[in-house]
C-alpha positions in Angstrom: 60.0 180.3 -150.1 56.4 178.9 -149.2 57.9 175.5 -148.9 60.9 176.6 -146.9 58.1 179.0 -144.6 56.0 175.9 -144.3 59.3 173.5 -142.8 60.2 176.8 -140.7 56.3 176.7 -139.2 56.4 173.6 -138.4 59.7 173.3 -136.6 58.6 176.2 -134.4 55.6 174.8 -133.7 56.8 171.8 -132.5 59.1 173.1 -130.3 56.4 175.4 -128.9 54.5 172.2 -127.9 57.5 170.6 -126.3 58.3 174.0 -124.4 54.4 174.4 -123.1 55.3 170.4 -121.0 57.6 172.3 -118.9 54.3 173.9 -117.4 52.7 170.9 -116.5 55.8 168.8 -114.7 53.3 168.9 -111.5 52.7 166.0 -109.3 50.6 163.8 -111.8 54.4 163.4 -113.6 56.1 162.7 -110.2 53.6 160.2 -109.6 54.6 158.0 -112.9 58.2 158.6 -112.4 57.4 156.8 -108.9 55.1 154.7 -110.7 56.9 153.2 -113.3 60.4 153.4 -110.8 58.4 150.8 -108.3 56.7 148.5 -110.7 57.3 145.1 -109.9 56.5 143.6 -113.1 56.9 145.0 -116.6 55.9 148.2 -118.3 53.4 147.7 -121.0 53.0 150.6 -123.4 50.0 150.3 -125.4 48.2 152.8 -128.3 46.5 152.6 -131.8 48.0 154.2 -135.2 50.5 157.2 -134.4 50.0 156.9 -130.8 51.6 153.0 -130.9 54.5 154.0 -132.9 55.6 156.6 -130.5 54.4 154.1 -127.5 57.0 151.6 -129.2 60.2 154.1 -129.0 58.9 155.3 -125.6 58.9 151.3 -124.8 62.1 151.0 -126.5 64.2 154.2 -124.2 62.3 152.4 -120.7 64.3 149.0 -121.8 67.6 150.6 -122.6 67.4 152.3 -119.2 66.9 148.9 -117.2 63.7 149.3 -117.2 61.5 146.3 -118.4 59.3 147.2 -120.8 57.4 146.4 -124.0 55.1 147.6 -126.4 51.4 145.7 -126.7 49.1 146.6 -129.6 45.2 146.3 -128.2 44.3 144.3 -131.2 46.6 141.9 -130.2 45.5 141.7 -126.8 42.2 140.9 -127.7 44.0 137.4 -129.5 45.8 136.3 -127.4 48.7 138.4 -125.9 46.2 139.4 -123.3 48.2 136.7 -121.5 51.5 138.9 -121.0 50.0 140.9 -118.2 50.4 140.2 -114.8 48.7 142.0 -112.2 52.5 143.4 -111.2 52.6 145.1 -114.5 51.9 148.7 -115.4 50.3 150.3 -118.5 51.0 153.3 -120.2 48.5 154.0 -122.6 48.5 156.5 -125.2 46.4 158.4 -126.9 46.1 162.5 -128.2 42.2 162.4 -127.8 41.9 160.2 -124.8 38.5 158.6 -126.7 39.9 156.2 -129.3 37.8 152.8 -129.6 40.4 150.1 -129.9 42.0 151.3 -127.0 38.9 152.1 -124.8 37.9 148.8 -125.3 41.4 147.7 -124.3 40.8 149.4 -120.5 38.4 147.3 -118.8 40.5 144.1 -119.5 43.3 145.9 -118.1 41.1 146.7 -114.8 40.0 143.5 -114.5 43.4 142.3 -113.7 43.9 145.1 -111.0 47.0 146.9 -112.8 47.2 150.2 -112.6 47.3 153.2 -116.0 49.0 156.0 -116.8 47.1 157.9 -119.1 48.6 160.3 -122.0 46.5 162.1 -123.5 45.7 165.9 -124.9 42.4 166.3 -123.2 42.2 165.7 -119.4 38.4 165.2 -119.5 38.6 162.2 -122.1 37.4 158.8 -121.1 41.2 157.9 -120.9 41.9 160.2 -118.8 39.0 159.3 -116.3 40.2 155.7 -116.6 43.6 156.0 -115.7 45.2 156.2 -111.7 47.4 158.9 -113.3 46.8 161.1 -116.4 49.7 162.9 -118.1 48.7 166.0 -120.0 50.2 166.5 -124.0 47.8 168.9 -125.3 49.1 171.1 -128.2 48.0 174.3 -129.3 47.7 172.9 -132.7 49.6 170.1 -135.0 52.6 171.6 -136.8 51.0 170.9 -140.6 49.0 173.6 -142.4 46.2 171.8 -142.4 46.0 171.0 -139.2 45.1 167.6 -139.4 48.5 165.3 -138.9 49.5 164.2 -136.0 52.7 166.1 -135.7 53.0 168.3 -132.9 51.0 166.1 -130.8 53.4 162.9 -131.6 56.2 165.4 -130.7 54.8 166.3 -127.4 54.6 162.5 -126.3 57.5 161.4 -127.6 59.1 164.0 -125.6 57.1 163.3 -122.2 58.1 159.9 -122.6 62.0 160.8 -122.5 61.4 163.2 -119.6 60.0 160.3 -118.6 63.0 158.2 -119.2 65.6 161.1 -118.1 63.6 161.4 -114.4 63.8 157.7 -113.8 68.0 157.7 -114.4 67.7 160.6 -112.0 65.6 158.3 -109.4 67.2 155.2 -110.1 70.7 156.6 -109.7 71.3 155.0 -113.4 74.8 155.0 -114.5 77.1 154.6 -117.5 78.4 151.8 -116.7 74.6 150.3 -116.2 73.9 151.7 -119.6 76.6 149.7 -120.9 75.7 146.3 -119.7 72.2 146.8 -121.6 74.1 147.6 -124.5 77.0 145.3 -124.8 77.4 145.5 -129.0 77.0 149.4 -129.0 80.2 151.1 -129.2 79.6 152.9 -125.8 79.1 149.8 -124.4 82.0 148.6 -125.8 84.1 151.5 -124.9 82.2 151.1 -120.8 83.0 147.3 -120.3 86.0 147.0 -122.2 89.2 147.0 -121.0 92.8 148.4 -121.0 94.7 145.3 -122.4 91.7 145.1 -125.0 93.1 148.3 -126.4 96.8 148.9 -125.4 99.5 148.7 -127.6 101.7 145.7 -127.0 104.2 145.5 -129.9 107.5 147.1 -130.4 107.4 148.8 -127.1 110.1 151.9 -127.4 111.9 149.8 -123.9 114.9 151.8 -122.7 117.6 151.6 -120.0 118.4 154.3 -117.4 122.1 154.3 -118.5 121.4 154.4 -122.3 122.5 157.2 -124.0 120.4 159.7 -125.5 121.6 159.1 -128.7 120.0 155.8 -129.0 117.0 156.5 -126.5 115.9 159.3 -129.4 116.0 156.7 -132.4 114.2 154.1 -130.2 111.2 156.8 -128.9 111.2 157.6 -132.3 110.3 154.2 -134.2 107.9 153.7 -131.5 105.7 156.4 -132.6 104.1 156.8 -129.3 106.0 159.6 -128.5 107.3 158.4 -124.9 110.1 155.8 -123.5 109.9 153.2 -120.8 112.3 153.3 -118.6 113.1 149.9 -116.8 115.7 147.8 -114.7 115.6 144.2 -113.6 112.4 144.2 -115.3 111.3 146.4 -113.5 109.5 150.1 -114.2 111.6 153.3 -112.8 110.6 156.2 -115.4 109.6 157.6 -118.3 110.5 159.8 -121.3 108.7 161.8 -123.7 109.1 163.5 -126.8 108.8 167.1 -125.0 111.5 165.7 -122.6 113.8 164.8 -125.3 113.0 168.5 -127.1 113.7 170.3 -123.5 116.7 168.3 -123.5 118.7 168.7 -126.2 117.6 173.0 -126.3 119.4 172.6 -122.3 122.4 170.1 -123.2 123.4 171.5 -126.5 125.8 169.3 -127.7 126.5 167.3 -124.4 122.8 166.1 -125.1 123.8 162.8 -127.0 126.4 161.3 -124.1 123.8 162.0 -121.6 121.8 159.0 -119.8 118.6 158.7 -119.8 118.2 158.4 -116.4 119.2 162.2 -116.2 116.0 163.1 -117.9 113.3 160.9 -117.2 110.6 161.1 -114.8 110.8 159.2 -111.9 107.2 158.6 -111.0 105.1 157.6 -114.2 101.7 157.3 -113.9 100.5 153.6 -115.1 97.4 151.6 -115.3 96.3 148.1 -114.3 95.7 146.0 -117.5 92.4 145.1 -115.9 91.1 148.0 -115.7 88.3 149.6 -117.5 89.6 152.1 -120.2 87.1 154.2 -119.0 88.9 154.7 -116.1 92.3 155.2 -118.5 90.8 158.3 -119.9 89.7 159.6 -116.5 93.6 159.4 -115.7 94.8 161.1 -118.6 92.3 163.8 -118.2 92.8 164.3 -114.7 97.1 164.6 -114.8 96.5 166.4 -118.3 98.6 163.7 -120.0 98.1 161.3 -123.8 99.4 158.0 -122.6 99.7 155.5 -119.3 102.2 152.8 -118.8 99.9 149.5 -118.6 101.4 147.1 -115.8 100.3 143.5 -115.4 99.6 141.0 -112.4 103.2 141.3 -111.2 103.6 145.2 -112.1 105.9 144.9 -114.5 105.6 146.7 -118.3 102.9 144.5 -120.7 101.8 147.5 -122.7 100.8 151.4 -123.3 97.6 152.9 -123.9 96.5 156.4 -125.1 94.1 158.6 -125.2 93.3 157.9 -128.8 92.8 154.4 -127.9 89.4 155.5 -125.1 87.6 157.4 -127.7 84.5 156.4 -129.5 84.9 154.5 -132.6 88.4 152.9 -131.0 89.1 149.8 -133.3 89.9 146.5 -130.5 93.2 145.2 -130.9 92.5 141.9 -129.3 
């Protein structure tokens, strides 16, 4: 139970420490999210040991949010990669006691070149902090470990200012999905964003049926087509729709006058459809909105090329094409 005590301590620690941020959201923060939002260059996230690892993710989320950004080790920049700043840049530069060496040293090269620093750090007095044009406060009331010695809490509380970070700037940027996806083209939401209908619809053995057709034979062909509706067409041409609950409503009202009946008594005259062209993303907005599983996909010239569903706009949908 010591073990499970010690996991249950440190969980609620670390949320304690991401909970205390929410107190110190004051200007300092506004002025990064403005900061970072009107950099003309890149971000450069920089930090030693713990600090760099988290700097690298929080690099990482500024990227995937069209953001341009990288993560630049000081040791490096003292060989060499110096050369990737540009006085349009910005630096974010981490570290929990605002006083370590390889990063201090790191400062007045970034001076030099005239670009301004956010600081993050837990103590607001530190030598980081007095270096930077804006300081961002992470102190923690103590790491999460027993000991407490690990950085744990304190990694916790940056990581988590960094996505506040991230979440304020999709806020100011007026970010959206659809931006997400073009940053992440082989990521299934990306796929799902910038794919479209005719990548997904189904395009074989459409369950085609004629307004005259008897019931009889419209109920075998909805049937085999195992998308539970019917197309309706005439001279090529679209003019309704059945479904399964039609067919069920039908044949309790009919009785046995149901299998001589046309189609045409039944179906719906005004089926809702989609443009083959268009995102599927919008294809699920339809279905939502008019509470319905499936569209009617119409090509250039409006008439029948496919149907898609709802399955076919969720995440995970294999591409048929």
């Amino acid at each position: 139970m010591d073990i499970i005590e010690s996991a249950v301590v440190c969980l609620e620690q670390e949320s304690k420490a991401i909970l205390s941020l929410k107190e110190r959201l004051d200007d300092s923060f506004l002025r990064a999210v403005e900061a970072i939002r009107n950099c003309k260059g890149k971000i450069v996230v920089t930090g030693v040991g713990k600090s760099g690892h988290i700097g690298s993710k929080i690099a990482a989320t500024l990227a995937s949010i069209g953001t341009p950004a990288f993560f630049l080790n000081p040791l490096d920049a003292y060989h060499g990669d110096l050369g990737m700043l540009s006085e349009n840049d910005l630096v974010i530069a981490i570290s929990y006691s605002g006083m370590t060496d390889e990063l201090l040293r790191f400062l007045p090269l970034i001076q030099a070149k005239k670009i301004p620093i956010i600081g993050i750090s837990g103590n607001p007095e530190s030598l980081l902090a007095r270096c930077s044009d804006i300081h961002l406060n992470i102190a923690v009331e103590r790491e999460a470990d027993p000991l407490n010695l690990i950085p744990t809490s304190s990694t916790t509380a940056t990581l988590a200012l960094g996505d506040a970070l991230a979440c304020a700037l999709i806020e100011a940027k007026h970010f959206q999905p659809t931006d997400f996806a073009r940053l992440h083209p082989g990521g299934d939401l990306g796929k799902r964003l910038l794919a479209k209908v005719e990548d997904v619809m189904f395009t074989e053995n459409l369950p085609f049926l004629a307004p005259d057709m008897p019931l009889s034979e419209a109920i075998e062909i909805v049937t085999k087509g195992t998308l539970g509706i019917g197309i309706v067409v005439e001279n090529e041409a679209l003019v309704g729709i059945i479904t399964d609950g039609d067919i069920r409503r039908a044949m309790q009202r009919l009785g046995q006058a149901f299998f001589a009946t046309p189609v045409s008594t039944i179906m719906s005259t005004n089926p809702k459809t989609i443009s083959k062209d268009a995102k599927i993303v919008e294809a699920g907005e339809k279905m939502n909105h008019h509470s319905i599983h499936t569209l009617v996909v119409l090509d250039d010239a409006s008439h029948v090329c496919g149907v898609i569903d709802s399955f076919s706009c969720l995440p995970g949908t294999r591409f048929y094409h």
